[in-house]
KEPA-710642 format. One line per 2 residues: number of its first residue (from 1); their letters; for each residue x, y, z of C-alpha. Coordinates in nm, 4 decimals, m for minus. Layout:
KEPA-710642
NUM> a> X:Y:Z  ...
END
This chain:
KEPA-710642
1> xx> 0.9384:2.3784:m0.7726  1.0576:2.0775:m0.5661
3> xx> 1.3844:1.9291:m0.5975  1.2154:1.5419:m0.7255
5> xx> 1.5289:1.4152:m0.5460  1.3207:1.4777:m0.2349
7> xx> 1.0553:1.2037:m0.3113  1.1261:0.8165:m0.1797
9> xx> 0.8680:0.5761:m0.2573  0.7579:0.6819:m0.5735
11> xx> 0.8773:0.5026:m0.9378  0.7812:0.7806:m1.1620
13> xx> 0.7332:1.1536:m1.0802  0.5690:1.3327:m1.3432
15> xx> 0.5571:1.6853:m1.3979  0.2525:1.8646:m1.4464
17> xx> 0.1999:2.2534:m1.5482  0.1316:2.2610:m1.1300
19> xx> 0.4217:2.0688:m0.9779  0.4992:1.6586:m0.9123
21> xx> 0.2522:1.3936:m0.9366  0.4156:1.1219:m0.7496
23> xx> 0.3273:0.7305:m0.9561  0.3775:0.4160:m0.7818
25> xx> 0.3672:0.2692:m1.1464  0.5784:0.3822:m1.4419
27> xx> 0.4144:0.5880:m1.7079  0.4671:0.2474:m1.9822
29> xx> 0.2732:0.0024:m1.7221  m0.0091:0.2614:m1.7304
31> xx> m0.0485:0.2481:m2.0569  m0.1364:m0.1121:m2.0613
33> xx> m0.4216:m0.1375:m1.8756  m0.7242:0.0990:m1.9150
35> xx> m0.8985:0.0449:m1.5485  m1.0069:0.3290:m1.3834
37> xx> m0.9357:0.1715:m1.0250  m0.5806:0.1112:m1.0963
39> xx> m0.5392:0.4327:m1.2407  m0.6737:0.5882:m0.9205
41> xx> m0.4939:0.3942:m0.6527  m0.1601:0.3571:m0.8440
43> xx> m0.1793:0.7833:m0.8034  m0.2238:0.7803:m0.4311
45> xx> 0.1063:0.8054:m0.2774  0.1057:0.5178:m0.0473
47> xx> 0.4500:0.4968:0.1642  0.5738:0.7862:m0.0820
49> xx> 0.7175:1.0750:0.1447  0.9674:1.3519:0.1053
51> xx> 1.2522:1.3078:0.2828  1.5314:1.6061:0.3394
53> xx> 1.8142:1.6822:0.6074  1.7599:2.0847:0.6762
55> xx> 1.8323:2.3420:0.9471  1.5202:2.5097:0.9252
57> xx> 1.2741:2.5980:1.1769  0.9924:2.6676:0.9273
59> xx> 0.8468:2.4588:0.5942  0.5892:2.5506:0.3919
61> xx> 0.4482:2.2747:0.1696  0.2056:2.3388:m0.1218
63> xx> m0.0195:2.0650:m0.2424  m0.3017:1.9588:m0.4150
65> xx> m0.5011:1.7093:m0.2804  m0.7901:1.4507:m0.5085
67> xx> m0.9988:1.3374:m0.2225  m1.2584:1.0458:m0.3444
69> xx> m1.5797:1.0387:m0.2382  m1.8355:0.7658:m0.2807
71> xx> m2.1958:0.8407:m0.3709  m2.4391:0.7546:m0.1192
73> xx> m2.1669:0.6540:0.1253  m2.0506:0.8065:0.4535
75> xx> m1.7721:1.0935:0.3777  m1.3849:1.0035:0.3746
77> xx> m1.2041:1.2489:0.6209  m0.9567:1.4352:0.4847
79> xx> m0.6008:1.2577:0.4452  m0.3639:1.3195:0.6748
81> xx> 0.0855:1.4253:0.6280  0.2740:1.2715:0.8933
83> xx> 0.5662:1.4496:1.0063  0.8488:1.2585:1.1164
85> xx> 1.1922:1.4159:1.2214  1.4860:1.1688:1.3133
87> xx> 1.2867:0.8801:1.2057  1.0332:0.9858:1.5498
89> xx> 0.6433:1.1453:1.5012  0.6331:1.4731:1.6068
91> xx> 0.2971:1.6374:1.3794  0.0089:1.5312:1.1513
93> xx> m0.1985:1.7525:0.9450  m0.4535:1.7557:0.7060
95> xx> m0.4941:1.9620:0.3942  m0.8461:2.0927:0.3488
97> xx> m0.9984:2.1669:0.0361  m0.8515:2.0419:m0.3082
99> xx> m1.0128:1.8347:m0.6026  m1.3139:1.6122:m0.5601
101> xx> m1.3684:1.2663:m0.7340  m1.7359:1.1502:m0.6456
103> xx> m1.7219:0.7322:m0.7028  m2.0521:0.5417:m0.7903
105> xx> m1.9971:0.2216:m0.5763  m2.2346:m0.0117:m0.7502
107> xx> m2.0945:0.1280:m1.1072  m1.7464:0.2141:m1.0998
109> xx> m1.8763:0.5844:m1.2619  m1.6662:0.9154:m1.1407
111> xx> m1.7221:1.2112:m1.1877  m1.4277:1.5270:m1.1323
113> xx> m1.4588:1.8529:m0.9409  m1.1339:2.0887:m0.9472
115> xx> m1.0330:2.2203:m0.6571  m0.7461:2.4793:m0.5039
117> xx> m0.3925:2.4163:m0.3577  m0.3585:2.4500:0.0357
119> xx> m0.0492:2.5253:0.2426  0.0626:2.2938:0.5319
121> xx> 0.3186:2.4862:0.8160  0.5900:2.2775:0.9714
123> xx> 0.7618:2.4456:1.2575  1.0767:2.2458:1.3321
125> xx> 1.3315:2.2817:1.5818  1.6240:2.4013:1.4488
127> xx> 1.9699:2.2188:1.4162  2.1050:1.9475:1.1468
129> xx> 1.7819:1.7383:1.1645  1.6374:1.4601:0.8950
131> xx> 1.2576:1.5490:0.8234  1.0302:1.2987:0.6678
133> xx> 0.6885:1.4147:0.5574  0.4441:1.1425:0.4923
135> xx> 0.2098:1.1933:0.2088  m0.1555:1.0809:0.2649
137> xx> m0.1584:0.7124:0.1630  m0.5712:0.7149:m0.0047
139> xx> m0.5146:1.0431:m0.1205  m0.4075:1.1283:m0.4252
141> xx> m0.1502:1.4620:m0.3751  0.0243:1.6786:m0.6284
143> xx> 0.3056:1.8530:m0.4983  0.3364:2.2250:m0.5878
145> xx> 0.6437:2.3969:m0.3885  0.7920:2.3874:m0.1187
147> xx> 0.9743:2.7137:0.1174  1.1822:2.6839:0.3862
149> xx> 1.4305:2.9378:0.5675  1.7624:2.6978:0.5383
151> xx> 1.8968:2.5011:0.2776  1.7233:2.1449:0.2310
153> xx> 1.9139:1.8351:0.0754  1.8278:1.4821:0.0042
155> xx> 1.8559:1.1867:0.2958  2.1314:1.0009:0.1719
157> xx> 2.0449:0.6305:0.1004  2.1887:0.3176:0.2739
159> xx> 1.9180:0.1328:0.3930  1.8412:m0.1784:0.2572
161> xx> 1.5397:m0.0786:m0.0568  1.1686:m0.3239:0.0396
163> xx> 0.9919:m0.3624:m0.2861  0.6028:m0.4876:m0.1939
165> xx> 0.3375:m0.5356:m0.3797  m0.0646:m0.6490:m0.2169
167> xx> m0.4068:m0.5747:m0.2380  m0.5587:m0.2559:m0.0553
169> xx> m0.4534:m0.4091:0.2956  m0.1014:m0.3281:0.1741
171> xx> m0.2216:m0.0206:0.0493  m0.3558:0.0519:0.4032
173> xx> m0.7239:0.1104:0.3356  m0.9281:0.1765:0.6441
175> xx> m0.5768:0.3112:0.8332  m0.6428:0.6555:0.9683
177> xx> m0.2474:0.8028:0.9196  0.0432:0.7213:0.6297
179> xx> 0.2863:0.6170:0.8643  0.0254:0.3222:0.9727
181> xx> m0.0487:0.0465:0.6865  0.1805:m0.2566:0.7927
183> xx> 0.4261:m0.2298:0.5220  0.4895:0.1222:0.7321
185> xx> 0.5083:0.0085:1.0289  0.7282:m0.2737:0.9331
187> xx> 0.9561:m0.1400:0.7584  0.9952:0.1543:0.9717
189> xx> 1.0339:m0.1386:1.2561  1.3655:m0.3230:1.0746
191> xx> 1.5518:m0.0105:0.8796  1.3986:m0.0101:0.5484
193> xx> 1.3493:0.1806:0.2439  1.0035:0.1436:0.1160
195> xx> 0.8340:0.0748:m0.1924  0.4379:0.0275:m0.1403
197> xx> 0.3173:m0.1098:m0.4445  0.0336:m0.2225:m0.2523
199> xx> m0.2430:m0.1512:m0.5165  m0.6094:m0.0812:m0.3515
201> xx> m0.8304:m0.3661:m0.5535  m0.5589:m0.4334:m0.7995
203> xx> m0.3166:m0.7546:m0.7159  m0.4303:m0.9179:m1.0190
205> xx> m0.1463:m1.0683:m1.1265  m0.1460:m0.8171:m1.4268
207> xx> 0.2269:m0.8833:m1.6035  0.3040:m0.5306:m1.6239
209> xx> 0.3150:m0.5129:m1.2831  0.5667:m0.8438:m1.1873
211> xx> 0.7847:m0.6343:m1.5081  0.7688:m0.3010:m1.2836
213> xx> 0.8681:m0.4853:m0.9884  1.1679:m0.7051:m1.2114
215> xx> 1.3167:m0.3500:m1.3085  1.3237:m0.1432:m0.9737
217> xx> 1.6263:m0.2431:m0.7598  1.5247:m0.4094:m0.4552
219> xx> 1.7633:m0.5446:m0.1859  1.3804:m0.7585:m0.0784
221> xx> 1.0963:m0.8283:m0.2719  0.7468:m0.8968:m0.0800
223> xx> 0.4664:m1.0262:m0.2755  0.0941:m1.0786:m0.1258
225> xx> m0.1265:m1.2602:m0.3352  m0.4542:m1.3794:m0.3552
227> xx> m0.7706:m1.1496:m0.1476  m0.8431:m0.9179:m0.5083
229> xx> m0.8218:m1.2181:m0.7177  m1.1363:m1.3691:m0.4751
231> xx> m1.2822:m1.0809:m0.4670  m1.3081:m1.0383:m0.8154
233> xx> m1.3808:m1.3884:m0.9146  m1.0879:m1.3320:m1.1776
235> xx> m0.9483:m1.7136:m1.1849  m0.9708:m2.0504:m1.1051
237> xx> m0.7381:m2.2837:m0.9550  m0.5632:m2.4593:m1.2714
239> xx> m0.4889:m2.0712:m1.3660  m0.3802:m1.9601:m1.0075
241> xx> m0.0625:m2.1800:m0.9785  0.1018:m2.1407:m1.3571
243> xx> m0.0016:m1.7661:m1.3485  0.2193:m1.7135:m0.9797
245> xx> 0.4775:m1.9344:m1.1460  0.5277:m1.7052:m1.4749
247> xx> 0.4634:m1.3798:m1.2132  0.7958:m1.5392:m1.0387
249> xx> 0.9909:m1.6150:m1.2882  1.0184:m1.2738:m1.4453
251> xx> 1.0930:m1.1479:m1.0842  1.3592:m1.3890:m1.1289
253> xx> 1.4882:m1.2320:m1.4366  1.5755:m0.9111:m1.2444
255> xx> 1.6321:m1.0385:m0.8919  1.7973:m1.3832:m0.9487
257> xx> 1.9354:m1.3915:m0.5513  1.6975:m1.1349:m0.4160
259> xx> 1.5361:m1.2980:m0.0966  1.1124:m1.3340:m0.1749
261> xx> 0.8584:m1.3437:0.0191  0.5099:m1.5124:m0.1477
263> xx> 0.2494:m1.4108:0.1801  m0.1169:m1.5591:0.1179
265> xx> m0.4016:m1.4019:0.2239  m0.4786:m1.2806:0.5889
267> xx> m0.8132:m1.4425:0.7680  m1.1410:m1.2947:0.5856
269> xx> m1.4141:m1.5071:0.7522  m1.6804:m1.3868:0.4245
271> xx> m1.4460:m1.5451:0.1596  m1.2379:m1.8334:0.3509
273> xx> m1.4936:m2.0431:0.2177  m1.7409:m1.8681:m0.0304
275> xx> m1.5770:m1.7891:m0.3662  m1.6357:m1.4443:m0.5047
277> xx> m1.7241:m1.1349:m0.6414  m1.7217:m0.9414:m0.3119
279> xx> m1.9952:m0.6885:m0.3177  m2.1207:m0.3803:m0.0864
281> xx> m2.3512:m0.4655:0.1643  m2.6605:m0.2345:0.0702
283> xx> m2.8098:m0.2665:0.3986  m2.4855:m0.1208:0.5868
285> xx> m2.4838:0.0999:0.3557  m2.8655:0.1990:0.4646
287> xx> m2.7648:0.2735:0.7362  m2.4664:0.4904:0.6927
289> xx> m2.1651:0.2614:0.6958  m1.9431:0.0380:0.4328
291> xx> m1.9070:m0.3196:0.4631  m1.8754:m0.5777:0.1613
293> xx> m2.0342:m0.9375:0.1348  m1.8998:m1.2630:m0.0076
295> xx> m2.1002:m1.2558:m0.3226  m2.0469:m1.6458:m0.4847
297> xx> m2.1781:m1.9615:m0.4769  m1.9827:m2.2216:m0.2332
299> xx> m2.0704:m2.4947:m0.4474  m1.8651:m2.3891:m0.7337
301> xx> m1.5413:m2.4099:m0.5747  m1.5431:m2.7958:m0.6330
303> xx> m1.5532:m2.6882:m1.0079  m1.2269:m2.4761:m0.9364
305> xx> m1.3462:m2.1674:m0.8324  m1.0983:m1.9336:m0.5432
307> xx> m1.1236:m1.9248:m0.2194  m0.9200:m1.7680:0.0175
309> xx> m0.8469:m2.1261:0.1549  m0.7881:m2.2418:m0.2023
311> xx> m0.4993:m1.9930:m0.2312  m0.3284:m2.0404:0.0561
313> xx> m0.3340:m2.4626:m0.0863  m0.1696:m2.2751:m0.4163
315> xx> 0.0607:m2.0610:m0.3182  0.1918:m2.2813:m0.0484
317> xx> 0.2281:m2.5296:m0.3491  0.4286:m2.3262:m0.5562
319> xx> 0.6971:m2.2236:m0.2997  0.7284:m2.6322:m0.2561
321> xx> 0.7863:m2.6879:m0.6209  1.0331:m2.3987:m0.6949
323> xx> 1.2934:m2.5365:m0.4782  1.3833:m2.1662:m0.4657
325> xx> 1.6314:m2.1139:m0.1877  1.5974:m1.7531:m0.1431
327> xx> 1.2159:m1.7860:m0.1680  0.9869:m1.8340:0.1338
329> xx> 0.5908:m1.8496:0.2045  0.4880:m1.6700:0.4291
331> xx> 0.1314:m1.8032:0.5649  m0.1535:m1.5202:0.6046
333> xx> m0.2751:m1.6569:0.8652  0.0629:m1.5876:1.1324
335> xx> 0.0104:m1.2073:1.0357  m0.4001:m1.1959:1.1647
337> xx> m0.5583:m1.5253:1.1962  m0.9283:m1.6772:1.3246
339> xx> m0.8230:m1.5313:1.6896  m0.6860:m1.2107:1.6118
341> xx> m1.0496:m1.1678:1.4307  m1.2505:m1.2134:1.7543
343> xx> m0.9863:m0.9734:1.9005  m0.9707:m0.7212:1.6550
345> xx> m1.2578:m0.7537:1.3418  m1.2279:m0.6184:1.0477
347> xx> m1.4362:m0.3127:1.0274  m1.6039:m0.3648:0.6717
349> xx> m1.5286:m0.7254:0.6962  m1.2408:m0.7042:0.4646
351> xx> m1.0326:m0.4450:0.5623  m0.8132:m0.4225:0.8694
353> xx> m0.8334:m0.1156:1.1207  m0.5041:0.0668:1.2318
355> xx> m0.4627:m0.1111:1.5210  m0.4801:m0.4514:1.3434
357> xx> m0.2057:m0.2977:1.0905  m0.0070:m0.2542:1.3495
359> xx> m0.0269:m0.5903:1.4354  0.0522:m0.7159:1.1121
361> xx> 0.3455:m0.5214:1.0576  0.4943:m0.6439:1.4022
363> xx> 0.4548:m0.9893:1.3134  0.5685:m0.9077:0.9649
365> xx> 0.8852:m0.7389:1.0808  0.9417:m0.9870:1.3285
367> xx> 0.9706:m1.2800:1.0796  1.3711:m1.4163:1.2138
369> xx> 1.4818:m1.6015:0.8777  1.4142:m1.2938:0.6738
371> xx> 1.5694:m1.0443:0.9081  1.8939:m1.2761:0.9578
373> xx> 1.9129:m1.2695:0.5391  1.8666:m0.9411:0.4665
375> xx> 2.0642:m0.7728:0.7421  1.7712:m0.5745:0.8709
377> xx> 1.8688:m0.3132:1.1917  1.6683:m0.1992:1.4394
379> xx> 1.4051:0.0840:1.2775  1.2911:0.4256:1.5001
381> xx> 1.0284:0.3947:1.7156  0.6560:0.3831:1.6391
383> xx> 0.5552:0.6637:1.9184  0.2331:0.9172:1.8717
385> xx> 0.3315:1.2773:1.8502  0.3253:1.4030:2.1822
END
């Protein structure tokens, strides 16, 4: 069995007749909403990794992979476990095998196939060393055991703890490798401990969630808003601004001081100025590949329906009227903008690539006034294995 003391990132490890299912939502937030998608990408252990200082020259780490699959789609590779050991990338690996969840696209409808555990091998050097292993960020991964030939404790804390919470860009959708969604990269950039709560199709504004963040102790709290609620044509703009408001407020509750970051959406040229729902673009997907489509009517944003340039108008709007001191808004738009699109598109047209998370995170972590109040240090470097 593993120690759970070995698992950063996660809120809630629960224990199944197998091992640890690593939650980036606590059991009682579960509970109140019934939808399958956040059930599935609350389970997938975006920036959770175990983390351990060891003399070993040998791991062995059981797990049990779900992989998703959607029907009539192009195949999702395997996920992938980055190994990091003092903070630098030294190994990535993939875990074959595992259960299968087969996704209708156009329905929602899943359907479950068990699968078996697989082993992953990590030869280390030898030597007082700190080794990270970076759970597959889509994937959802049940931990079974783990073997090594020397002793293996827990990393003690100290950095400064980054609570986030976004859409499936902070989730990292489309991003090859764990250690590559921005949050990743940025916090691994300025020194921090990470909390992903980036929530694939599922920064809704659902209460539960602004509670979950009010309760978990955060030395910075990140909050981008506004892409899922376009996509799903969930709200309109007398609901937007109030709804941020009361989602801010019970931050406040927990994290009176805590410096806040409200970040509107990033450039997404099919919704800047067509409201939603987003839908799957059935002739990409005729020929092999996934890309989504703006799926509203422009005309009905004068009658308050969202647009990505509405929200930016709101959010910005909200910052101004909370005369919050500790709070800042962050515009989308400085993270990957109009130019950065003609530089680096978005795949799908909605979802960033690796290299554009990269950029993101740079700019993210770069952010001076931030940095200066939180005391953030210089983070390891972002290097490929060799």
């Amino acid at each position: 069995m593993i120690d759970p003391s070995l698992v950063l990132g996660a809120l809630e490890i629960e224990r199944t007749p197998r091992g640890l299912l690593p939650h980036r939502l606590p059991a009682w937030a579960r509970a109140q909403c019934g939808d399958p998608q956040l059930r599935l990408v609350e389970a997938q252990p975006a920036g959770v990794r175990l983390a351990m200082r060891t003399t070993a020259t040998r791991l062995e780490l059981d797990v049990l992979p779900t992989k998703r699959r959607y029907v009539g789609a192009p195949q999702r590779p395997d996920g992938w476990y980055d190994v990091l050991v003092g903070g630098e990338l030294v190994e990535r690996q993939q875990a074959p095998g595992g259960n299968v969840l087969d996704v209708d696209m156009m329905t929602g409808a899943s359907t479950f196939h068990p699968g078996a555990p697989t082993t992953l091998t990590i030869a280390l050097a030898g030597g007082e060393q700190e080794v990270e292993v970076w759970l597959p960020h889509d994937e959802q991964t049940e931990l079974i055991d783990l073997r090594a030939d020397a002793p293996v404790t827990p990393l003690a804390g100290g950095r400064p703890r980054w609570v986030h919470h976004g859409s499936s860009i902070s989730h990292g959708s489309v991003a090859t490798y764990p250690t590559e969604p921005w949050p990743v990269v940025a916090a691994r950039l300025a020194g921090l401990d990470l909390v992903n709560l980036g929530l694939g199709g599922s920064a809704l504004l659902d209460p539960f969630v602004a509670r979950t963040i009010r309760d978990t102790p955060a030395d910075l709290v990140s909050l981008k808003i506004g892409i899922n609620l376009v996509n799903q044509d969930l709200l309109r703009r007398r609901a937007l601004g109030p709804a941020v408001h009361g989602w801010l407020d019970t931050i406040r509750d927990g994290h009176p001081d805590t410096p806040l970051r409200l970040v509107s959406p990033l450039h997404c040229a099919i919704q800047e100025a067509v409201p939603g729902p987003t839908v799957p673009d059935t002739a990409a997907l005729a020929e092999g590949r996934v890309a989504f489509l703006a799926g509203g009517d422009p005309e009905r944003v004068a009658r308050g329906a969202l647009t990505l340039e509405v929200v930016r108008e709101v959010l910005a709007e909200v910052v101004d009227r909370r005369g919050d001191p500790h709070l800042s808004y962050v515009d989308g738009l400085a993270l990957y903008g109009p130019a950065d699109a003609e530089r680096l598109p978005l795949p799908d047209n909605l979802h960033p690539d690796s290299a554009t998370h990269r950029l993101i995170g740079e700019r993210f972590a770069a952010l001076g006034e931030w940095r200066a109040a939180s005391r953030w240090g210089a983070g390891a470097g972002l290097e490929s294995p060799a």
